[in-house]
C-alpha positions in Angstrom: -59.6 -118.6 28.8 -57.3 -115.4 28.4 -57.6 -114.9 32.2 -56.7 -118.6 32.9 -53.5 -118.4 30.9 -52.8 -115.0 33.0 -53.4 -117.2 36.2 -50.9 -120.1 34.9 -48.3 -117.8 34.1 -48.4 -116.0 37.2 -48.3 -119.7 39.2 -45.9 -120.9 37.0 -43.3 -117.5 37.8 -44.4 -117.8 41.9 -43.3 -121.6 41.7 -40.0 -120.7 39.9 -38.6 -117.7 41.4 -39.6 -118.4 45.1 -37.3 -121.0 45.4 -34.5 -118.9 43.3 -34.7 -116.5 46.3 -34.6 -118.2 48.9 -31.7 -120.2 47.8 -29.2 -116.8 48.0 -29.3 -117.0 51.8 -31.4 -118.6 54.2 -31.1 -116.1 56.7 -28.7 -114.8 59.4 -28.4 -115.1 63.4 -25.6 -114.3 65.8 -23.9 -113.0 62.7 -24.0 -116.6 60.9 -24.5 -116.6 57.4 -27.4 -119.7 56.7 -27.4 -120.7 52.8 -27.7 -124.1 50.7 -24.8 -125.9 50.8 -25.2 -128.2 47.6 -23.7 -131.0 46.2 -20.4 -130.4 47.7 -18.1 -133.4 48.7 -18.0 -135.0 52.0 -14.7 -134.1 53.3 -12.6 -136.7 55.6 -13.8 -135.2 59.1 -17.0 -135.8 58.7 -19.4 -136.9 61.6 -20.3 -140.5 61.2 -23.6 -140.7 59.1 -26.6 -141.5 61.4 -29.2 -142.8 59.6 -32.6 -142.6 61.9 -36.7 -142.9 61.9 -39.0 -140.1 63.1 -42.2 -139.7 64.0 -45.1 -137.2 63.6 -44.5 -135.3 66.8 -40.7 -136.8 67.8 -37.7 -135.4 68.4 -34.2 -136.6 67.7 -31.0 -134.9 68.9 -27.4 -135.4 67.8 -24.3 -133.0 68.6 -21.3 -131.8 66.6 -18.1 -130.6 68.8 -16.7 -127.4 67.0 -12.8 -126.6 67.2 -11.6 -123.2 67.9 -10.6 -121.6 64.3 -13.5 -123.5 62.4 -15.2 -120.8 59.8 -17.9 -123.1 58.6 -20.1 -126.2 58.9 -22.7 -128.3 56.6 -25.3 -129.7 58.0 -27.4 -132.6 55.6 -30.5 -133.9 56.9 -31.6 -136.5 54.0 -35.0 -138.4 54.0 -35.8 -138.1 50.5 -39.9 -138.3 50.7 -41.6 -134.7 50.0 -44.9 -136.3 51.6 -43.5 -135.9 54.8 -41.8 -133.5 56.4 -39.0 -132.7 58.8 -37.8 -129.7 60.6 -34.0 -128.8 61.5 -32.8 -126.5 64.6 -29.1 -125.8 65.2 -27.9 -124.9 68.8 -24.5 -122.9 68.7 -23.2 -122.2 71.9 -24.4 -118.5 71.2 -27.6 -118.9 69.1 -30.2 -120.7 67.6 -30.6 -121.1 64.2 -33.8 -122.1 62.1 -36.0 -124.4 62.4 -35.3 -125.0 58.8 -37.6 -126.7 56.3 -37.4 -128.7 52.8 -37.9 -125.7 50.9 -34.8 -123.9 53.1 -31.9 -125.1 50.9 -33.9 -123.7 47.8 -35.6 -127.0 46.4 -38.0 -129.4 47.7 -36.9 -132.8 47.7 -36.6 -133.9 51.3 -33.5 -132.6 51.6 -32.4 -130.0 53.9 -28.2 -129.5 52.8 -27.3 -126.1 54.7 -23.9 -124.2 55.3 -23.1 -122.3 58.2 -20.4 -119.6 58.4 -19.4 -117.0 60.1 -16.4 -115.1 58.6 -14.6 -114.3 62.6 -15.5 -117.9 63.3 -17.6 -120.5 64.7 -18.6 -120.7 68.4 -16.1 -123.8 69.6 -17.9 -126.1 71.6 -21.0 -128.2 71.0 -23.6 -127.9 68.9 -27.0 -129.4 69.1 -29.5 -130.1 66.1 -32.8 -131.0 66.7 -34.3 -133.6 64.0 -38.4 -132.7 64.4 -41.3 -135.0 63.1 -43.0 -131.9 61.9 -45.4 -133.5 59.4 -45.0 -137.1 59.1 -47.2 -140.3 58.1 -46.4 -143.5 59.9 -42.3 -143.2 60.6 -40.0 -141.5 58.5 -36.1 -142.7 58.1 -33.8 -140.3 57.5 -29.4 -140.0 57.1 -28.2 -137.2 59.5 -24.7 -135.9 58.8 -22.8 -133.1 60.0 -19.3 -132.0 58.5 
């Protein structure tokens, strides 16, 4: 029993502190900075919400049109089911970034709610994000928004 309770403990602090980590930053390329964004507020220039369905196995594209000057971008794929799962990869002009998974922003909850920044500045021009049916059951629908 002793060992059991050595186990649980150990699970318990793997299943607590992973996701504490990788919340601090998702990861870097092209000198972007890739981290949870949160519950922040949708400013007025946002992209129109799309609201979707997926797919084991499809793939769903959308753009964004960066301006010249812009330091940073959120990106809020929302499906809300952990059963399935979905997969996010960002095209900048210069770069790809991800694919990113639930567990990317920090917490499971079919949710992936990233910022990207770059202190010298975005790439202006488009960016493409690939929505991707990575593990899904029957269709999936989903809100895409970029702002």
């Amino acid at each position: 029993m002793k060992v059991s309770g050595t186990i649980l403990a150990i699970l318990v602090c793997a299943i607590v502190l992973v996701p504490g980590v990788s919340a601090q930053d998702v990861g870097t390329s092209a000198g972007y900075s890739v981290a949870p964004a949160g519950d922040l507020y949708l400013p007025a220039g946002m992209s129109p919400m799309t609201v979707g369905t997926i797919t084991q196995g499809e793939t769903d594209w959308y753009y964004y049109v960066v301006s010249s000057g812009t330091t940073s971008i959120i990106t809020d794929l929302n499906w809300g089911d952990t059963s399935d799962s979905l997969a996010l990869t960002i095209f900048a002009p210069d770069g790809t970034l991800g694919p990113y998974y639930d567990s990317s922003d920090g917490v499971i909850d079919g949710r992936i709610n990233l910022e990207i920044s770059r202190t010298t500045g975005l790439a202006p021009g488009t960016w493409n994000f690939r929505v991707y049916g990575y593990h899904v059951t029957g269709s999936q629908s989903y809100n895409f928004a970029i702002y």
